[in-house]
N, C-alpha and C positions, 0 to 999 in steps of 0.2 A: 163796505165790501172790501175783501181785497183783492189782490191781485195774482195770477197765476206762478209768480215768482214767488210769493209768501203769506202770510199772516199777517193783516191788520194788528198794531202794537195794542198788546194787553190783551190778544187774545190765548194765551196759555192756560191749559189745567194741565192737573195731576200735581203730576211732581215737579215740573219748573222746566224741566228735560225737553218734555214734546209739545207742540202746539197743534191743538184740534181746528181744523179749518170746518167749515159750515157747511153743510153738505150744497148750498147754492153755491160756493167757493172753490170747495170740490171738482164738485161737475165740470164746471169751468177750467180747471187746472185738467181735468181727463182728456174732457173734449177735446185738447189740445193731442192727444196723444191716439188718436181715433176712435174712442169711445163714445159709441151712440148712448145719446140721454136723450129723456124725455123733455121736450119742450116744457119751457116756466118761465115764470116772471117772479121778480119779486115783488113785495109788497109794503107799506109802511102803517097801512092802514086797513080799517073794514069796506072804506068805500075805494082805494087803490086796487084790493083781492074783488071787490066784483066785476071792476075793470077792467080789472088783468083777465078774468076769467071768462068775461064776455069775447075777449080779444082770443082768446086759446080757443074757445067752443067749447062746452057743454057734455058731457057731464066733466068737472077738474076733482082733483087732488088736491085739498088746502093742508100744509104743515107747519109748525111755529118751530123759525129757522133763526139759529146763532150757533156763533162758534163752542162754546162750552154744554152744546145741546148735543151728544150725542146719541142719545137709545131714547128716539121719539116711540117709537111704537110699547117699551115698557110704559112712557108717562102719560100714555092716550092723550097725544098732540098732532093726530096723524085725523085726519078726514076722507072718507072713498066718498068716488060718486054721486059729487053736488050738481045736482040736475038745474040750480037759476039761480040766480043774481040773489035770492031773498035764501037761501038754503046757505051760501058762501057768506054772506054780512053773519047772518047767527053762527055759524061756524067759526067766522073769523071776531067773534064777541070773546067767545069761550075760549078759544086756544088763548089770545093774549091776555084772559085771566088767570089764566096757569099759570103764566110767566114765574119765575121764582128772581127772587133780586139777587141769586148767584148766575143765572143765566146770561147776568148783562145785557147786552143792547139785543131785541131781538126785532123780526120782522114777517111778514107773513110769507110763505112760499107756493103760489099758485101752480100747479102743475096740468097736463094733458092728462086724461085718464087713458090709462097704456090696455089695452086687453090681451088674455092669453093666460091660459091654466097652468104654464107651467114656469116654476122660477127656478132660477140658477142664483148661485153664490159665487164671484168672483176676485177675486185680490189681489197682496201682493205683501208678504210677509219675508224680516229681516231675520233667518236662522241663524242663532251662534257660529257656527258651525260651518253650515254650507254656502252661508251666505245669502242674498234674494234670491226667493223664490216664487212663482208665480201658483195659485189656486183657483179648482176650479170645484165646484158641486154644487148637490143640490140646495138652492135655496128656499126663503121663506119661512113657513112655519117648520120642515121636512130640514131645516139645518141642522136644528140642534135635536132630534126628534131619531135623523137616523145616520147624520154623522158621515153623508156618503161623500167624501172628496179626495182630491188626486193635487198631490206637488212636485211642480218639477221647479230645478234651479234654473236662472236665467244668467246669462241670457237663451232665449227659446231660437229653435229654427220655426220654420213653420210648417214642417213635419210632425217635428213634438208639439208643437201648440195643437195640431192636427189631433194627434194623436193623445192628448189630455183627456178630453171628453170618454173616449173609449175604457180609462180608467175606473171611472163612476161602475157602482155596481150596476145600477141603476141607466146606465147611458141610452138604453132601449126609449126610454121617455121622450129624448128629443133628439134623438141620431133616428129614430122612425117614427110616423104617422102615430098622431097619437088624440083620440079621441074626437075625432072630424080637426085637427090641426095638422099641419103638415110636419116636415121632419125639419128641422134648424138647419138654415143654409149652413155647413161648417166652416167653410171661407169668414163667412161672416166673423162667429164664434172665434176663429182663428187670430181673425184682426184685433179684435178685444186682447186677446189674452198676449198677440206682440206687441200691444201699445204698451201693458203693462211691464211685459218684459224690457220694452225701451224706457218707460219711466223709470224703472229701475238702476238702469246705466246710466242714463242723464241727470237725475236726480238724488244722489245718495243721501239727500237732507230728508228723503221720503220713508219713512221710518214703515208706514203700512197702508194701503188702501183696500176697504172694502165694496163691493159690487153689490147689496141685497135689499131688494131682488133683483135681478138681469132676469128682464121676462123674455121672455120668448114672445112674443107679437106676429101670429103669421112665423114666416123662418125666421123671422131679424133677432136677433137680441138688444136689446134696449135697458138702459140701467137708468131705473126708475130712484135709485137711492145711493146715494156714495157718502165714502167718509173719509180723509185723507185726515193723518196726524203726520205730521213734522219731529223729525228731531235736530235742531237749529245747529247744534251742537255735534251732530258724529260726525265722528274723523273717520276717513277711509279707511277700507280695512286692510292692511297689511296683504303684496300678493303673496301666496302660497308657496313655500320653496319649490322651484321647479324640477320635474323628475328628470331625469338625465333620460339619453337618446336611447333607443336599444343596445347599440355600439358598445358602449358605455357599461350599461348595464352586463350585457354578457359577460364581459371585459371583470366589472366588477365581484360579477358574483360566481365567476368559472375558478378561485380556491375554495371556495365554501362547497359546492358542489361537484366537482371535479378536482381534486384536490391528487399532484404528485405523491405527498406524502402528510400523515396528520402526527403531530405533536399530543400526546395525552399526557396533560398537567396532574400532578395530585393521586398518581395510581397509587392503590392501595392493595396488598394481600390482601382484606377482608373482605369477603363477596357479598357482604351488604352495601359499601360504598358506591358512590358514583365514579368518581374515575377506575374500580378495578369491572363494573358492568359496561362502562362505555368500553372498557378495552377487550374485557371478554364480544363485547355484541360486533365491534369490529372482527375481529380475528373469527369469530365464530359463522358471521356471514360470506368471509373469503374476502375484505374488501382488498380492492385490485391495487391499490398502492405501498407504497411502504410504511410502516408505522413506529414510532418514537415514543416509546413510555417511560414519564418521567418520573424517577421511585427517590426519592432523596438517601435510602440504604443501600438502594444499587441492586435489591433482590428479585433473585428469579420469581417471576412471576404468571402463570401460566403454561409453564416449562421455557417460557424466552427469558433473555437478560433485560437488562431493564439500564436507561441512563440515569447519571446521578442529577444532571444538570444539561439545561441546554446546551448547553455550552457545548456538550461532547456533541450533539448531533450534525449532522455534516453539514454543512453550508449550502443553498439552495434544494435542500433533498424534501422538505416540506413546504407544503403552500398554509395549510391551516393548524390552528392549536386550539385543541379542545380544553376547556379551561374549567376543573373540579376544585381548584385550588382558594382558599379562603380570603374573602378580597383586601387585606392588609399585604398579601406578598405578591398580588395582579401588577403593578404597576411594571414591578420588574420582571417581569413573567413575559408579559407584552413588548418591554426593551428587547427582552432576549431572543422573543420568536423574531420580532422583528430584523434584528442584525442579521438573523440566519435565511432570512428573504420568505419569510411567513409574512401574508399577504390578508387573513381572514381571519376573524377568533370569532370561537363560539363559543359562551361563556354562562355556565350554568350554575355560578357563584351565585349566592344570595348575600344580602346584607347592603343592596343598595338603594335604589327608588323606592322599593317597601318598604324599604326600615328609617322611615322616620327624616326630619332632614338632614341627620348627618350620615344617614345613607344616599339622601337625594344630593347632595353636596361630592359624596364619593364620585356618584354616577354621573352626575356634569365633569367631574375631573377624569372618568375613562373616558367621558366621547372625546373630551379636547385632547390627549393623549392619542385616541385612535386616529383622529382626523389628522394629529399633527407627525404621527406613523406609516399615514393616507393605508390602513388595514382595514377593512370593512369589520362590523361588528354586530354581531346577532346577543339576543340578549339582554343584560345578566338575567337569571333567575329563568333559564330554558332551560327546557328538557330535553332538546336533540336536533338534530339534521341525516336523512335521510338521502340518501340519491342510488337511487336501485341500477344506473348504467354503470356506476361504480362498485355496486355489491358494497355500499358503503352505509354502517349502519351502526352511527353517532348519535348513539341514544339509549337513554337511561334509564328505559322503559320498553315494554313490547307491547307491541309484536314490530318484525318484518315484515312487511309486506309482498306480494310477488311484485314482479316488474311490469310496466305498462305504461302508460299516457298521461294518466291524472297527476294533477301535484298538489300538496293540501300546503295553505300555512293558517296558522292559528294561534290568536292572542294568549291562549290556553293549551300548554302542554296536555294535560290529560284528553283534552278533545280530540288533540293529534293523534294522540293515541287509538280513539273509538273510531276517527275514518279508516284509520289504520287496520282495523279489527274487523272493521265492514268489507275493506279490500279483503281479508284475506279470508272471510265466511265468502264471501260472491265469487274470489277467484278474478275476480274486475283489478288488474295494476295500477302499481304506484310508480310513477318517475321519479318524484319528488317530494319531502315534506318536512316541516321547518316550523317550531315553536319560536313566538318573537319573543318571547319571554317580556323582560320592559319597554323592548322598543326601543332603548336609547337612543341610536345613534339611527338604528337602519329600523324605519316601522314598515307596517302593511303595506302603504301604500307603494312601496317601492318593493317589495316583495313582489305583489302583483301586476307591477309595471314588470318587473322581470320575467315572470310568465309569460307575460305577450311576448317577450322579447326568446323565447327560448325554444328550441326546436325540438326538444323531447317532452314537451307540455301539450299535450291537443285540448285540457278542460282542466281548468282550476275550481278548487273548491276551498270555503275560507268558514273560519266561526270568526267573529270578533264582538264585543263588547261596546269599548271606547272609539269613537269617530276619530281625535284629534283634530286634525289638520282637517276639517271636511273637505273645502274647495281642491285639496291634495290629493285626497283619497277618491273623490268625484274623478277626476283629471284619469289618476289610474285605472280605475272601472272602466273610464269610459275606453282608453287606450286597450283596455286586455280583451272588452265585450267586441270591440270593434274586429277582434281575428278570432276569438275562442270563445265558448260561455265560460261565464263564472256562478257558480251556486254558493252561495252564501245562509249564515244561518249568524243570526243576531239573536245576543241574547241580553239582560237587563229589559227587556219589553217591559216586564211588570212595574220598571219604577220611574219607568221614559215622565219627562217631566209635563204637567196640562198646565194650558192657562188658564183664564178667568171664566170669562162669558161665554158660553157655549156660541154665541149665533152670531159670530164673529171670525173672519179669517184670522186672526193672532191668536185665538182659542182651540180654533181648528186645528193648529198646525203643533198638536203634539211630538216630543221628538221622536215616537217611531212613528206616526205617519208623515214626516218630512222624511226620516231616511226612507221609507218605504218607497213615497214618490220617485227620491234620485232614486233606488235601485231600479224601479221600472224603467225611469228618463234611459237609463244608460243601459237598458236590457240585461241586469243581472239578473238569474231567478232567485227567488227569496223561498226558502221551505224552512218549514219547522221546529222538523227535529233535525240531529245529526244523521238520523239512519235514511230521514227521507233526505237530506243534500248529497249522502255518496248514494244513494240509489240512483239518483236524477244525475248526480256525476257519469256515474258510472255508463248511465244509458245512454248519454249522449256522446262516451267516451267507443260505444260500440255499436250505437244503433246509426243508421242514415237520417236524415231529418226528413218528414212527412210533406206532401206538397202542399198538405191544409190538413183542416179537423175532421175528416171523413171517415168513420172508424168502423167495422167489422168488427161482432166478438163472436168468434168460433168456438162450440165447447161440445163436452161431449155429454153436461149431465146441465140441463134445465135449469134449476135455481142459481147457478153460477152465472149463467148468462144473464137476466134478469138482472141478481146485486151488478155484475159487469155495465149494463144499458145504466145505471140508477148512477153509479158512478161517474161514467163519460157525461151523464147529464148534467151532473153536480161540476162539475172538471171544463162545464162550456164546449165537449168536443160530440162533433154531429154526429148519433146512431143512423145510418143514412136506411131507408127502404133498400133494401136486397134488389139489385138491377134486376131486370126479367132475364136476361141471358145469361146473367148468371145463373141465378134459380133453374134455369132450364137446363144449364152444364149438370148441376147436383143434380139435380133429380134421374139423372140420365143413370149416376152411381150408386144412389142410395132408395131402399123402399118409399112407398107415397107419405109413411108416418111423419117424415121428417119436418121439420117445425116449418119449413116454406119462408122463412125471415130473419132478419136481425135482430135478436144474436141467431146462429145458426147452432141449432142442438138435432144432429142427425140418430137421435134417438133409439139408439145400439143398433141402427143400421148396417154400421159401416164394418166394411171385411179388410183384410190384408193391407189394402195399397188405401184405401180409400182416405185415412187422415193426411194422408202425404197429397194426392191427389186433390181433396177440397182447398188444402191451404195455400197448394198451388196455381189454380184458378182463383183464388179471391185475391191473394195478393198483385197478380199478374194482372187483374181488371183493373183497366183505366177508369171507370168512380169510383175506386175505393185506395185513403193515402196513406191507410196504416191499418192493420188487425192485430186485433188482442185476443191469444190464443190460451184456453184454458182447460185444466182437467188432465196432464200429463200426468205422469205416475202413477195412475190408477192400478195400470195393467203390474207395474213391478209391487207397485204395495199387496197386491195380491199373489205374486207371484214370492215377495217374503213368508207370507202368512204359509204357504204351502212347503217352501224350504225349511223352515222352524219348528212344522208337525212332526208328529210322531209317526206320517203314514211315507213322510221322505226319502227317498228318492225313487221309491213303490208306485206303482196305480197311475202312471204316466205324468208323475205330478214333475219331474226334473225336467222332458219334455218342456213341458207348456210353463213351465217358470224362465226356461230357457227363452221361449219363446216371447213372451210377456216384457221382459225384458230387453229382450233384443226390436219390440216394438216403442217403447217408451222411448228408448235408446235415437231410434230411425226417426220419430216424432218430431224431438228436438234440435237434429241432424237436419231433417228438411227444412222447419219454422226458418235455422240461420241460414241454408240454401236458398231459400226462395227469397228470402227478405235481401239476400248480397245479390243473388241476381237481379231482382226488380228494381233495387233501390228504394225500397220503401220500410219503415220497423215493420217488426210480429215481436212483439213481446211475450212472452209463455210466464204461468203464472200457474201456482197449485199450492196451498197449505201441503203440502209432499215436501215441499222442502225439509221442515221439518218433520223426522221421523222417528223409529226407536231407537235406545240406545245402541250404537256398533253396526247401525241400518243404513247404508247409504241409499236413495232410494236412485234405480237409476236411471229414470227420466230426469228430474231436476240436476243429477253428477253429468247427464248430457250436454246439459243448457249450459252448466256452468264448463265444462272443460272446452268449451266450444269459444270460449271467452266474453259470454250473457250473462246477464242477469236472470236468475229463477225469482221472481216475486212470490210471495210466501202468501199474497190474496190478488183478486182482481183491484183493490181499489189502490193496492200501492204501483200496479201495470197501469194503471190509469192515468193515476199521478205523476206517473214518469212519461208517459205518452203527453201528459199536456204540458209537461218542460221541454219536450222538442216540439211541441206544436207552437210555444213561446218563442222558442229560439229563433225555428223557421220562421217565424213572421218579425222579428226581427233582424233575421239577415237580410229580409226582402222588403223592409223597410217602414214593416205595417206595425 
């Protein structure tokens, strides 16, 4: 046997690296860490296992137990429900004729027969990346079958251990009654999963342990099966460069973003280039400081002069230099801003970390360069920087955005670009936005540490790619989630790396379900596409958050309402029964046709006041924490078709287009009325968004100049209503 500090010698497989401990070895080394197992004995023999199994009670578990035995249930070495003494000797004949002579020394393993239908999978898996992290799903045969589990990195509070189990799609199974069993104490659950998260701190020679099954028994959880491998061998892992304080960071990144005056490297006459776009897009958007463009002819450019060399430009009159310039004349480029008290460069040179390694060689020689200039550094190979309280618009690409709250950065210039294009179809602002191009010097995760840190940021929204640094990037998440949301959108999903054995935590823990985990752990919301993260940005940039999932769909045409209920279903948030006093307000306004429920479709009822009136009383009722309001623009879409006839502005049709209009208009007007007075969202939503050519329709130009989002269906009002029902409950802790 050995002992909780290691491996009996000569117990190694695989590759030389990790040592497989015996799942009675195991046990033993958990135990230690409060992990309930099932009672066992070991065994050496057939007449030892009926001993043993006399001594346990009736019906046992017999398994043939050694170190290099991992996956008993592939080798049908595993026994249920030996009813006596004569049932356990033939059992224990047959297992240790299995034996194989790579298995080396084995023994018998008597167990308790544990009952309870349902099992969990539990562990503790070492990511690249993020480092330990603790897992939790379903186990059994349903592991690898439906794949359902949740990672968060440790160490855990016991909050998020808390809150693990709620990840499972599945969590309904043993967080409630289930099948005449009761619901799993989660305390209990809870302790499991901080033992492993302290095994994990105390132990770094602990490479992985598995939990399968962790039955559920009555509420208890009990781990009827463990597997601990070793790696004798790892060295700790390096801690993560730490992110500076906010102080710090403001400090740092107030030239890049507020910037006295910007330097433009490499301007060129021809309006294909990048330096002569980044200086039209400057000048063109009004930005508020002074500008410096550097022309090596000296030529007017845009109708302004131009310098030949830094050298002319005044001494402390710029903070940053925008850098088009080819990276064999950067070094000195960087000398020069820097003499002149240029503080920041943002550098959309190419030819360094892509290009091979005597690009990556360049690019270690600007960070040491920038660091030794102490100039922050965005970059190379970006597309831009954006800061709209500046009217400052360093970038080599469109669009401008309007101004506003959100701030986007992105591993990927072009992406910058599509939040971009989002802001300015919704009319939803940009503070802030910033291509990290390589990353050299300054990556994501200190971008989004600066967010937290920044007062014209209320929601950050990010794409990225490459993790790098995880346990860095964790750190920052968790710092930015902790004051703002961040919505994020990951992309390489399709080539995220699997392990081996599906019915295995080390198998489990594909790289996008560990990042998925930390993004939960640390309450980032994760969406899809780009258009649904600035949706979800967006809404959470302008709507209040919900006091739960209690949702109302008001419409004014039947089958909307309906897809709207089918959606909030899908989305986890509650279509609640219609209170009776509410129902008895409506009904007080509108004929007896009206649908009597949730969703509410008052079935061309309603006269004058009456859609301002209903969305008024539902939002104002105490059960209900958010409505989604649909079917705006009907009345102007009709009122186009009548303006565009040939019988215009004839036969009272100018009237009642007037009129039509000016109610779609008042619609959208109240929805953001009522929702700023209660405090609660109304999200409005109608395919009217889009309409005909040269059509603005003007219910949804309501919503939007009102500073909303108009959702172009119910299911993406939906989707953004359960990223603030996310938020909300992780502000409140759940």
């Amino acid at each position: 046997m050995t002992t909780p500090e290691g491996p009996r010698p000569g117990a190694a497989t695989g590759s030389g690296e990790t040592v497989t401990l015996s799942e009675h070895d195991s046990k033993t080394l958990l135990a230690q860490y409060g992990v309930p197992c099932a009672r066992e004995v070991l065994a050496e023999d057939r007449d030892g296992a009926a001993r043993a199994a006399a001594e346990i009670g009736f019906p046992v578990v017999l398994k043939l137990c050694g170190d290099a035995i991992a996956h008993k249930t592939e080798r049908d070495l595993v026994r249920l429900g030996l009813g006596d003494a004569a049932a356990v000797e033939a059992a224990a004949t047959d297992l240790l004729a299995r034996a194989r002579p790579e298995d080396g020394p084995v023994s018998l393993l008597v167990a308790e027969m544990v009952a309870g239908r349902r099992e969990l999978i539990a562990g503790l898996v070492r990511d690249e990346q993020f480092g330990p992290c603790v897992v939790l799903g379903l186990g059994g045969i349903l592991t690898e079958a439906l794949a359902d589990v949740a990672f968060a990195r440790a160490p855990l509070s016991r909050d998020e251990a808390r809150a693990l189990v709620e990840r499972l799609d599945a969590h309904h199974l043993v967080t409630q009654p289930f099948r005449g069993e009761p619901a799993v104490d989660r305390e209990a659950l809870a302790d499991v999963l901080l033992g492993l998260s302290r095994l994990a701190g105390e132990r770094p020679d602990v490479e992985s342990v598995d939990l399968n099954p962790l039955i559920i028994a009555g509420e208890r959880p009990v781990a009827v099966d463990a597997l601990v491998v070793l790696a004798p061998e790892r060295k700790p892992a390096p801690e993560p460069r730490p992110l500076p304080d906010e102080e710090t960071l403001r400090e740092r990144f107030r030239p890049l973003f507020a910037p006295r005056g910007i330097v433009i490297s490499g301007v060129s006459a021809h309006p294909g280039k990048f330096g002569f776009v980044t200086y039209h897009n400057l000048l063109r958007f009004g930005f508020e400081g002074a500008l410096f463009p550097i022309q090596r002819d000296g030529e007017e450019i845009l109708g302004h002069a131009t310098y030949r060399d830094i050298a002319d430009v005044p001494d402390d009159a710029a903070d940053l230099v925008f850098v088009c310039t080819p990276a064999k004349v950067n070094e000195g480029l960087l000398r020069a801003s820097a003499a002149k008290g240029v503080r920041a460069a943002f550098m959309c040179s190419a030819g360094y970390g892509e290009a091979g390694e005597a690009g990556r060689e360049r690019q270690r020689e600007l960070v040491e360069l920038c660091d030794e200039l102490g100039m922050l550094l965005i970059g190379p190979n970006g597309q831009g920087v954006i800061s709209t309280g500046k009217s400052m618009c360093a970038q080599i690409v469109a669009p401008y955005p309007p101004p506003g709250r959100i701030s986007v950065a992105s591993q990927s210039g072009n992406l910058v670009s599509a939040f971009l294009n989002y802001s300015v179809q919704t009319g939803v602002g940009v503070s802030k936005a910033l291509s990290c191009g390589n990353s050299a010097q300054t990556d994501l995760a200190e971008v989004l540490a600066y967010f937290a840190a920044d007062d014209e940021t209320d929601v950050a929204v990010t794409y990225l790619e490459g993790v790098g640094d995880g346990r860095r990037l964790f750190d920052a998440m968790r710092r930015l989630t902790a004051k703002k949301p961040l919505v994020l959108v990951k992309g390489g999903v399709a080539a995220a790396g699997q392990r081996a054995a599906a019915s295995h935590t080390g198998s489990l823990a594909s790289d996008d379900r560990v990042f998925d985990g930390i993004a939960r752990q640390v309450g980032a919301l994760r969406a899809a596409t780009v258009e649904e993260a600035f949706e979800w940005a967006a809404t959470l940039a302008c709507q209040p958050l919900p006091r739960g999932p209690r949702t109302v769909i008001f419409t004014t045409v039947g089958g909307w309402g309906v897809l709207g209920a089918d959606a909030c279903a899908a989305a986890g948030l509650e279509v609640i029964p219609l209170p009776e006093d509410l129902e008895a307000s409506i009904s007080e306004l509108v004929p007896p046709r009206w649908s009597r429920n949730n969703p509410i479709d008052l079935a061309g009822g309603e006269t004058r006041d009456t859609v301002a009136q209903v969305l008024d009383l539902v939002c104002g009722h105490d059960g209900v924490d958010a409505v989604v309001h649909l079917g705006i623009g009907i009345q102007a879409a009709t009122a186009q078709v009548f303006r565009t006839g040939p019988f215009h502005p004839d036969h009272g049709l100018e009237r009642i287009s007037g009129f039509h209009e000016a109610q779609d208009r008042r619609y959208a007007e109240v929805a953001r009325e009522v929702s700023e007075r209660h405090g609660k969202p109304v999200l409005t939503a109608t395919e009217l968004v889009h309409t005909a050519r040269g059509y603005r329709n003007a219910g949804p130009e309501a919503v939007r100049d009102g500073g909303r989002v108009c959702y172009p269906s119910a299911h993406r009002a939906v989707g953004a209503l359960a990223a603030l029902v996310a938020r909300a409950r992780f502000t409140k802790g759940g």
